[in-house]
C-alpha positions as CSV (number, residue, x, y, z in Angstrom):
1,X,186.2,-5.1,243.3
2,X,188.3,-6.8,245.8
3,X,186.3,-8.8,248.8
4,X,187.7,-10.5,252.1
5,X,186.1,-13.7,252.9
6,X,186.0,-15.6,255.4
7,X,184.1,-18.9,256.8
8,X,181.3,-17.0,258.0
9,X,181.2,-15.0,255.1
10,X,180.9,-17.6,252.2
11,X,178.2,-19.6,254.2
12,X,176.2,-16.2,254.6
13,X,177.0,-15.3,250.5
14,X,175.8,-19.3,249.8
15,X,172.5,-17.8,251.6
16,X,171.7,-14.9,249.7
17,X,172.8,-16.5,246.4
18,X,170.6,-19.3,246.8
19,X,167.8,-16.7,247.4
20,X,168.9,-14.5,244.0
21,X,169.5,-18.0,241.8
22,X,166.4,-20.0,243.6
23,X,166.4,-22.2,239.8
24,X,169.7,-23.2,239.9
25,X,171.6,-26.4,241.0
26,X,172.9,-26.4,244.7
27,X,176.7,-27.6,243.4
28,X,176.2,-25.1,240.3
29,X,175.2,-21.9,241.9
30,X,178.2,-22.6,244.7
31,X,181.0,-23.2,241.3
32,X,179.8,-20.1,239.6
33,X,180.5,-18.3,242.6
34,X,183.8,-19.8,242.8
35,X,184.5,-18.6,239.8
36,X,183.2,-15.5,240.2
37,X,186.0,-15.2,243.3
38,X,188.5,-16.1,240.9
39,X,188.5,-20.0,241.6
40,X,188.6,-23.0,238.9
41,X,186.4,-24.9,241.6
42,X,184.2,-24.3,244.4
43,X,187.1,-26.9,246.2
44,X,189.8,-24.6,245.9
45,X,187.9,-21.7,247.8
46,X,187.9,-23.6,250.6
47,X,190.5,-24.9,250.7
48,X,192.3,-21.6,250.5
49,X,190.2,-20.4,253.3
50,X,190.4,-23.5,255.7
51,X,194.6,-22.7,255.0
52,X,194.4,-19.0,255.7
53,X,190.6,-18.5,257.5
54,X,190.3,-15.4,255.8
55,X,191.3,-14.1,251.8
56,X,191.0,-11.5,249.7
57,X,189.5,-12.2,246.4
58,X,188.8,-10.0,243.2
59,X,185.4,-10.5,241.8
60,X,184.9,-11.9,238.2
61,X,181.6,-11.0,237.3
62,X,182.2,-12.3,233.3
63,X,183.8,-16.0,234.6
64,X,180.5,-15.9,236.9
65,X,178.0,-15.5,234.1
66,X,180.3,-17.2,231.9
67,X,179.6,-20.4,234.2
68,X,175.8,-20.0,234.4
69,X,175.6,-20.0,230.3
70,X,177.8,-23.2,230.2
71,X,175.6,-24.9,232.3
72,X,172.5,-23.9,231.0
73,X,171.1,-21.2,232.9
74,X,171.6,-18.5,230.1
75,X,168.3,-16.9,230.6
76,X,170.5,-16.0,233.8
77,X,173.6,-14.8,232.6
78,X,172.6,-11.1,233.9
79,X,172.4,-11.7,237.3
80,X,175.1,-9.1,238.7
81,X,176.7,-11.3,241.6
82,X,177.8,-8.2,244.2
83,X,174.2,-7.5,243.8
84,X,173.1,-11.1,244.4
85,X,175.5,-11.1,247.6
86,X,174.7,-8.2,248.5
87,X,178.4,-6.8,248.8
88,X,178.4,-3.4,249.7
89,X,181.8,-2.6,250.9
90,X,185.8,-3.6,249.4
91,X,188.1,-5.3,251.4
């Protein structure tokens, strides 16, 4: 599924993914997503959005979950993050 984010739109998805991941880090929960937008780092988003204010991005639901197990929160590994953003329509 390919998104469009921009500025207002990541600090809204931090929101509601800090409300689906409660137990997770602050600097973890915001690289999974990264990486779940196709992003080595949580950096690199931004910085790609401060260049163009608003992308397109392809979600990566495996590098996502694949980030939560690495750091521990395997028990979490299922959490679907369109769901968790609440992402309802493609760019």
């Amino acid at each position: 599924m390919m998104i469009r984010i921009n500025p207002a739109r990541l600090e809204n998805f931090k929101r509601r993914l800090k409300e689906a991941l409660v137990e997770v880090k602050h600097t973890h929960r915001l690289e999974a997503m990264a990486r779940g937008f196709g992003y080595r780092t949580y950096a690199a988003l931004l910085a790609d959005i401060g260049d163009s204010y608003e992308i397109d991005v392809e979600i990566d639901e495996l590098s996502f979950a694949d980030f939560l197990v690495a750091h521990g929160y395997g028990d979490l590994a299922a959490v679907n993050l369109v769901e968790a953003l609440q992402i309802k329509e493609a760019a």
